[in-house]
C-alpha positions in Angstrom: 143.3 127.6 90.7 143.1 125.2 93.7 139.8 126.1 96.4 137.6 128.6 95.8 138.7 132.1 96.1 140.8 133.0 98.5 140.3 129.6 100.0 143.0 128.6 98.1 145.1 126.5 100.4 145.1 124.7 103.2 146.2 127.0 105.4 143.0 129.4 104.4 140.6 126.7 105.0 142.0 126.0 108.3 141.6 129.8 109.1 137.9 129.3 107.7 137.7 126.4 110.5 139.1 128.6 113.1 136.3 131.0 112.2 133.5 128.8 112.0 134.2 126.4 114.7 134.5 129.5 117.0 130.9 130.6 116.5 129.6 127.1 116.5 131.5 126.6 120.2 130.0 130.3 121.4 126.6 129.3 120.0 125.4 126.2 118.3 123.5 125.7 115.4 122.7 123.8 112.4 123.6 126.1 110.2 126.8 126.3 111.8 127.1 122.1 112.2 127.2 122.7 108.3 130.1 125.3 108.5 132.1 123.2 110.9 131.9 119.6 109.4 133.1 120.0 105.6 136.5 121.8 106.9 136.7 119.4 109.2 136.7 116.5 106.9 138.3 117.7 104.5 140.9 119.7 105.3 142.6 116.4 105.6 142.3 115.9 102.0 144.0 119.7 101.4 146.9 118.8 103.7 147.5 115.6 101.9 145.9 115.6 98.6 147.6 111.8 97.8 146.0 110.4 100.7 146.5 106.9 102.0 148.3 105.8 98.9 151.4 108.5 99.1 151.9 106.6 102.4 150.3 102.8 102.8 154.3 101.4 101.6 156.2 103.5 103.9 157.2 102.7 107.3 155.4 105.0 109.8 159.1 107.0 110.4 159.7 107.8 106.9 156.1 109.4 106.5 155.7 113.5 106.4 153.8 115.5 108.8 151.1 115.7 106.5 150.8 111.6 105.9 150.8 111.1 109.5 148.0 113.1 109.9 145.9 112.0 107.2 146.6 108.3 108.8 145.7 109.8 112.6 142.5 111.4 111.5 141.5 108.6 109.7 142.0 106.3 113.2 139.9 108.8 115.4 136.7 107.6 116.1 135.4 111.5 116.2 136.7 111.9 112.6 134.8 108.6 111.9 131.7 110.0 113.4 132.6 113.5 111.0 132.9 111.5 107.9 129.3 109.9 108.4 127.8 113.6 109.5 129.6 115.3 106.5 128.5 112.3 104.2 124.7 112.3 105.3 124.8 115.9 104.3 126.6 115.5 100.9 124.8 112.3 99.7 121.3 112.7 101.2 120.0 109.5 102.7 123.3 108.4 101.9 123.9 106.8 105.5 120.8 107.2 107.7 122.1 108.6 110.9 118.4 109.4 112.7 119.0 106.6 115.0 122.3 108.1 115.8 121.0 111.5 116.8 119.5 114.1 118.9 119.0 117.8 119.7 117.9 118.7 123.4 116.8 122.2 123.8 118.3 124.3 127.1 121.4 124.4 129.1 122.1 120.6 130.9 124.3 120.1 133.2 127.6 117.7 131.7 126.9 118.8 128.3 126.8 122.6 128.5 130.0 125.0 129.0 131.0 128.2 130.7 129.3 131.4 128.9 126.2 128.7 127.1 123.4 130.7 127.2 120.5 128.6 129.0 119.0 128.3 125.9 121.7 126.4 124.3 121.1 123.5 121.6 123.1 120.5 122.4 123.6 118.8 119.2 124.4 114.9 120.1 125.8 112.3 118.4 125.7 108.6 119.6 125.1 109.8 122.9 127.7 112.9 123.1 127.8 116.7 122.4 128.5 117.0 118.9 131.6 119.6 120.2 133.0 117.1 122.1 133.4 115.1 118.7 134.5 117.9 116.8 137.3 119.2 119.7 139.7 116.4 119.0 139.7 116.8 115.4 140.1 120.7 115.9 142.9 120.1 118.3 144.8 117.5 115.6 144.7 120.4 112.7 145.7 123.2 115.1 149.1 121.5 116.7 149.0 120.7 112.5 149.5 124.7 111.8 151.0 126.0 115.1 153.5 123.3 116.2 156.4 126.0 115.7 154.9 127.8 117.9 154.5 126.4 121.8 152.6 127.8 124.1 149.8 128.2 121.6 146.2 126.9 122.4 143.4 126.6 120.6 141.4 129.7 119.6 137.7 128.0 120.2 136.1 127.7 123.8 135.8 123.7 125.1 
C-alpha cells in the first residue's frame, strides 16, 4: 500500500495540504509549520515519484504535467527555502537555520492579513512571513489538481 491510510495518493495528501495550510493561514503555529511543510515538500515527490531522472533527457515539450512540476518546484526559491525548513526538522541540526529565523509576537503592519487576530505569530524566514513562502508553492500544486477547472481559486486566505 502506497501512503499511510487513506493518504494513499497524491491527490489525498494534497487534500491534507488544503486542510492544514488553511488552519496555518487562519492562525499560525508551530505545530501547524510542521503540518504544512512535509506536504509541501513532498507532495512533489507523490506526483512524480521518478523525479529529476524520468525527465533530465527530455526536451522541456515532451515532459508530462507532473515532470514539469517536479522541475518548477525545484526552481522556486520558496520551495528552496521549504526543503531547508522541512530538512532541519527531519535531520535535526541537519542545516542550522537559527540565523535564518524569527518569530515576532502581535499583529504588524506588512506582515499581517485581514481576519489576524492582533495576537498573531508571524513566523519569518530570511526576512519574510513564512506564508508568503509557502503561498507560491500552494498555488503551483493547486492549478496542479484544479486546472480542469477555471475559475477556481485557492481555498486558503493570502
Amino acid at each position: 500500500m502506497n501512503g499511510v491510510y487513506s493518504i494513499n495518493s497524491p491527490r489525498r495528501l494534497f487534500e491534507r495540504l488544503v486542510r492544514s495550510f488553511t488552519a496555518f493561514c487562519e492562525l499560525p503555529s508551530e505545530d501547524g509549520i510542521l503540518d504544512v511543510i512535509f506536504p509541501l515538500y513532498h507532495l512533489r515527490e507523490w506526483i512524480c515519484p521518478g523525479g529529476f531522472a524520468s525527465y533530465k533527457n527530455k526536451p522541456e515539450d515532451a515532459r508530462t504535467k507532473e515532470e514539469l512540476l517536479h522541475a518548477h518546484l525545484h526552481a522556486m526559491p520558496e520551495y528552496e527555502v521549504v526543503r531547508s525548513l522541512c530538512n532541519a526538522v527531519k535531520h535535526y541540526n541537519a542545516e542550522t537555520l537559527s540565523d535564518r529565523t524569527d518569530v515576532l509576537e502581535g499583529f504588524r503592519a506588512g506582515l499581517g492579513r485581514v481576519g489576524d487576530s492582533l495576537g498573531v505569530t508571524h513566523f519569518m524566514v530570511d526576512g519574510r512571513e513564512i506564508r508568503d513562502l509557502f503561498w507560491p508553492i500552494y498555488e503551483v500544486y493547486f492549478g496542479y489538481f484544479h486546472e480542469a477547472q477555471p475559475g477556481n481559486q485557492p481555498d486558503a486566505a493570502r
